[in-house]
C-alpha positions in Angstrom: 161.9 -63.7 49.1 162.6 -65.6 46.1 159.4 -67.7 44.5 160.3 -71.8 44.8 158.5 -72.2 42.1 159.6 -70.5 39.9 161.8 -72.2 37.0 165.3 -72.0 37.2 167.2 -71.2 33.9 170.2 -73.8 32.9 172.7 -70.8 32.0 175.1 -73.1 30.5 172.6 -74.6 27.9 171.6 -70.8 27.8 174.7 -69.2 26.7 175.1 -72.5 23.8 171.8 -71.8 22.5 172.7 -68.0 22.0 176.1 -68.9 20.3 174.1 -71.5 18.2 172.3 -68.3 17.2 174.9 -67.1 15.2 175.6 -70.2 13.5 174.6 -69.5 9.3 174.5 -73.3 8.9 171.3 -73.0 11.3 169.3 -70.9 7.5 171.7 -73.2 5.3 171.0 -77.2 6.1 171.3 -80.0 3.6 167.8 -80.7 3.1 167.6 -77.3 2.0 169.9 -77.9 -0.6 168.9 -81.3 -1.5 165.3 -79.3 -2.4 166.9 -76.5 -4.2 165.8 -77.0 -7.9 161.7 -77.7 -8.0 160.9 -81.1 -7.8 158.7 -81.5 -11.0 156.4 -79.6 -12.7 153.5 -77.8 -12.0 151.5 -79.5 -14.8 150.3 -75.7 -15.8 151.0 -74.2 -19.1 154.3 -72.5 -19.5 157.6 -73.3 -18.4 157.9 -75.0 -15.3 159.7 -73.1 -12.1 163.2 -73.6 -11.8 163.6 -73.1 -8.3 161.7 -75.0 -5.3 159.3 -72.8 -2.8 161.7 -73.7 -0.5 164.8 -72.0 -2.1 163.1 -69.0 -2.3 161.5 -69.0 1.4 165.8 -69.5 2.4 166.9 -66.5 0.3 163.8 -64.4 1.7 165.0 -65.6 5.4 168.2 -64.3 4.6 167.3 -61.1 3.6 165.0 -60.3 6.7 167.7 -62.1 9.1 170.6 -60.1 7.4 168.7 -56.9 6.6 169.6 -57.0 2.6 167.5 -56.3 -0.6 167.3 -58.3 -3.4 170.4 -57.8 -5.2 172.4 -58.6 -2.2 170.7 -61.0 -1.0 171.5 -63.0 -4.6 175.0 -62.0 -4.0 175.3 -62.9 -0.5 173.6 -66.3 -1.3 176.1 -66.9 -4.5 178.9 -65.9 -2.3 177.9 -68.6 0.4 177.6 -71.4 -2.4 181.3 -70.9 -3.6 182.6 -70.8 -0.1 180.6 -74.2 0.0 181.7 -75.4 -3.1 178.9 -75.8 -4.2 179.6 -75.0 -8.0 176.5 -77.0 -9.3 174.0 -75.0 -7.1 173.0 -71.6 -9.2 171.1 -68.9 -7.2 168.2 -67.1 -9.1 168.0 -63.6 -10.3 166.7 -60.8 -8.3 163.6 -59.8 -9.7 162.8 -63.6 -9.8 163.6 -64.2 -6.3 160.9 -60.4 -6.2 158.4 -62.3 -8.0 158.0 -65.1 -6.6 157.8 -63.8 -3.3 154.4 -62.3 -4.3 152.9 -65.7 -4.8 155.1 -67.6 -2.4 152.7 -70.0 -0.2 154.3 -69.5 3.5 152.9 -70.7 7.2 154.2 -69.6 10.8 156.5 -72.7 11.6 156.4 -73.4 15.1 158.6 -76.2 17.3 156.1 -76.6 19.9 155.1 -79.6 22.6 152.1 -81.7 23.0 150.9 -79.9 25.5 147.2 -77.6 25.9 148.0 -73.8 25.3 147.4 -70.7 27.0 147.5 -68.2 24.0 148.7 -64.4 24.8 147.0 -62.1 21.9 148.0 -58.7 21.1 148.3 -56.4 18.1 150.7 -53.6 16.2 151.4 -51.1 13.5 154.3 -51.2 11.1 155.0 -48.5 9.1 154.8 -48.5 5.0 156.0 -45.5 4.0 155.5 -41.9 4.9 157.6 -39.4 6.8 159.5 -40.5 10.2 158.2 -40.3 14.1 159.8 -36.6 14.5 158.1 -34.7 11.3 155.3 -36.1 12.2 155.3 -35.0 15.6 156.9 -31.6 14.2 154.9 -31.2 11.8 151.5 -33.7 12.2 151.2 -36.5 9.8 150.8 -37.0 6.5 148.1 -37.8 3.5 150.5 -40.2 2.5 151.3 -41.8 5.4 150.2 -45.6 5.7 150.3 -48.4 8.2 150.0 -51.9 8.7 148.2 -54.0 11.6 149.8 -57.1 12.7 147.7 -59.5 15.3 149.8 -61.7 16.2 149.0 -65.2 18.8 152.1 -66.7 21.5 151.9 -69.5 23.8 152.3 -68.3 27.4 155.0 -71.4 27.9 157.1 -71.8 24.4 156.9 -68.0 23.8 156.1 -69.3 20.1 154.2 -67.2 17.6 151.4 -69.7 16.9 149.1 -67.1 14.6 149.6 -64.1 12.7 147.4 -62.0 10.4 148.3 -58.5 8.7 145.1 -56.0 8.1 144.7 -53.2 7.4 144.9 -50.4 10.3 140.9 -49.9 9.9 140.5 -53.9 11.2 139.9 -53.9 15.1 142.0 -55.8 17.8 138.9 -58.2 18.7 137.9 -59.1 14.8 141.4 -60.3 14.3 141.6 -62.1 17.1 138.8 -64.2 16.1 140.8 -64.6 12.9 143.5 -66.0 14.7 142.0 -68.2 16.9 140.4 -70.2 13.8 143.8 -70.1 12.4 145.9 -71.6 15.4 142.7 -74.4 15.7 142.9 -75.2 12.1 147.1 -75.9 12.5 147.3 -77.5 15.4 145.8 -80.2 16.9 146.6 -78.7 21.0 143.4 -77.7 22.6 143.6 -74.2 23.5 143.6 -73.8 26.7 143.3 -69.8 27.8 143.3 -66.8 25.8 145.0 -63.6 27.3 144.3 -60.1 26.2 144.0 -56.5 26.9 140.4 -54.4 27.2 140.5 -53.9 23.5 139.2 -57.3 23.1 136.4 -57.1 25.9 133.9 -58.1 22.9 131.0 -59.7 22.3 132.6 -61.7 19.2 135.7 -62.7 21.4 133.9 -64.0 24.1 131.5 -65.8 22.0 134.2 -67.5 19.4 136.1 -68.9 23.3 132.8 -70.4 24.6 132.7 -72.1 21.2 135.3 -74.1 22.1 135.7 -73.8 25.3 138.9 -71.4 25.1 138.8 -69.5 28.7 139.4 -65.9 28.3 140.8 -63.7 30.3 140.4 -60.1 29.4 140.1 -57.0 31.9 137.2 -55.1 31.8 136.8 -52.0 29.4 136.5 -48.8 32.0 132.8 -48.2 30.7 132.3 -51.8 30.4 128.7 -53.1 32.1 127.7 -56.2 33.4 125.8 -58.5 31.4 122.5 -59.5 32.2 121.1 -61.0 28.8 123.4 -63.6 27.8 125.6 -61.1 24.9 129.0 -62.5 25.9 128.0 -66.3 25.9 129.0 -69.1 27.5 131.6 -67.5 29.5 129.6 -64.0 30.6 129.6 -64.9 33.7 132.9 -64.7 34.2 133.2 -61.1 32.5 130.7 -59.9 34.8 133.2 -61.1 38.0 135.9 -59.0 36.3 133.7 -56.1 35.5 132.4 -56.2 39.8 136.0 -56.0 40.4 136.4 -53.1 38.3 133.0 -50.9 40.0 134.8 -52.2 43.2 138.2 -50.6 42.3 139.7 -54.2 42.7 140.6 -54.6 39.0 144.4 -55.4 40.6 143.3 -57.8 42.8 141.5 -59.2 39.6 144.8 -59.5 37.7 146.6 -61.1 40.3 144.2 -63.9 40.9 143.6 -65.1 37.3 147.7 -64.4 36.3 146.8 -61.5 33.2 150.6 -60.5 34.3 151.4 -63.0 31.4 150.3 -60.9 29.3 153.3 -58.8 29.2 155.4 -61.8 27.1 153.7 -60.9 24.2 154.1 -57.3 24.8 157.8 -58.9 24.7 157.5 -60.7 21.6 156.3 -57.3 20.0 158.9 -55.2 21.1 161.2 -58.3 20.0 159.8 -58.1 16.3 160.5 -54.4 16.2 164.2 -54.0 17.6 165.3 -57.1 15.3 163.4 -56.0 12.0 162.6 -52.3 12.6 159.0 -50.8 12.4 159.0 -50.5 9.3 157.4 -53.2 6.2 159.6 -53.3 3.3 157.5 -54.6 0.8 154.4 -52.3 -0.6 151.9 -55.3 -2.2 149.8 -56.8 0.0 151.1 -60.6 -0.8 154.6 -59.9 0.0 153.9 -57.9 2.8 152.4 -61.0 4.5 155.5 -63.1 3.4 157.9 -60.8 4.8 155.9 -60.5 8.2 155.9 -64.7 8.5 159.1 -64.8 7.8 160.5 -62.2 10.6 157.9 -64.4 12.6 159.6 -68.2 11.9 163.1 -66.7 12.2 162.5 -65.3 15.8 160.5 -68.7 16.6 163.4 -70.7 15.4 165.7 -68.0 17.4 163.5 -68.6 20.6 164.2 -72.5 20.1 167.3 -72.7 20.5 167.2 -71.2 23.5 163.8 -72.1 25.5 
């Protein structure tokens, strides 16, 4: 029997936004342009930067959304100003647009409502470099092989990526999202409402950092996991010791149901999402850029989601 109330989807204003989707206008608007050439100078020593953050976030946009390197990423972007016209508009070199990308200051951008969140958290690798899935599995892994953790933070409702943080594989799932959570309160001024996530964060720290403000978590049980008696988990122990009852009761899925975890899954979504778009793999090898190219993957799939949400 089919749920009343459950939200209906508008397929007409469904199938525009994925049309819209396609539109290269969309990575291409005329405040872009109008921002092309830096503003003014930096008032540092040397000679001032030609070209504006925001000219250089565009062409990195294009090169994640299209899939190209540098050099063809200056080439597609010189081939879209003369199809514009747009003779007085140069596009830089390469190894600048390579340098700048290093230093580049870039946030998640987000198009989200006034509204309280319910924040889903989960984590992933991304490959560096090293060999592929079936040496490995033919042949175990290598010395050389090296990865890269990304934590990233959605809202239940939007399904916008409010947070993301790139570690190091060695960082665990509950220390990052403590990270996050300091990062989504410090850029926006919605109160957090929930915070969804799997056993890995059934932590001490995580439970502690909700209580602090007043962020209701809602994380199964680890399978060892004990009830607490002293006060560890803070403010909201109590309710970790319900879960963990359920769990010695072996109604963990009775649990689930009642306080809707099933949400979870929509950021189990978003990941798979970042991965069939972008691939698993990180095409940068510096730290710096590998946290630009991550954010930018990140706004294009939250402008993508949009259009269409």
């Amino acid at each position: 029997m089919a749920n009343p109330a459950r939200k209906k989807r508008n397929w007409s204003e469904y199938n525009k936004g994925q049309v819209n989707q396609g539109k290269i206008h969309l990575w291409l608007t005329p405040d872009v342009l109008a921002e092309w050439r830096s503003p003014k100078s930096s008032g540092r020593r040397g000679r001032p930067q030609e070209y504006s953050d925001r000219a250089i976030e565009t062409l990195l946009t294009l090169r994640e959304l299209f899939h190209l390197t540098y050099r063809r990423v200056a080439g597609f972007a010189a081939s879209l100003f003369e199809m514009l016209q747009l003779s007085n508009k140069r596009v830089p070199d390469y190894t600048l647009i390579c340098k700048r990308a290093k230093t580049l200051s870039i946030q998640v951008r987000t198009f989200l409502k006034n509204e309280p969140l319910y924040l889903l958290v989960d984590s992933t690798g991304l490959k560096v470099y090293g060999e592929g899935e079936w040496k490995v599995r033919t042949h175990d892994k290598s010395k050389r092989r090296e990865w890269k953790k990304v934590h990233i933070m959605i809202d239940s409702d939007s399904f916008q990526v409010c947070g993301v943080d790139v570690t190091s594989e060695k960082v665990d799932d509950a220390t990052g999202c403590v990270r996050l959570i300091d990062q989504v309160r410090k850029r926006y001024s919605n109160p957090i409402r929930k915070l969804c996530g799997d056993g890995g964060y059934d932590k001490a720290k995580v439970y502690r950092k909700a209580g602090e403000h007043n962020i209701i978590p809602v994380i199964p049980p680890r399978k060892n996991a004990r009830l607490d008696h002293i006060g560890k988990f803070g403010k909201f122990s109590y309710r970790r010791n319900n879960a963990v009852r359920h769990l010695h009761g072996d109604r963990l899925k009775e649990w689930k149901i009642k306080v809707g975890y099933h949400k979870r899954s929509r950021v189990e979504t978003e990941m798979y999402r970042i991965k069939r778009i972008f691939g698993s793999e990180l095409k940068s090898r510096l730290t710096e850029t590998q946290r630009v190219e991550t954010i930018t993957k990140i706004n294009i799939l939250n402008k993508m989601t949009s259009m269409i949400t």
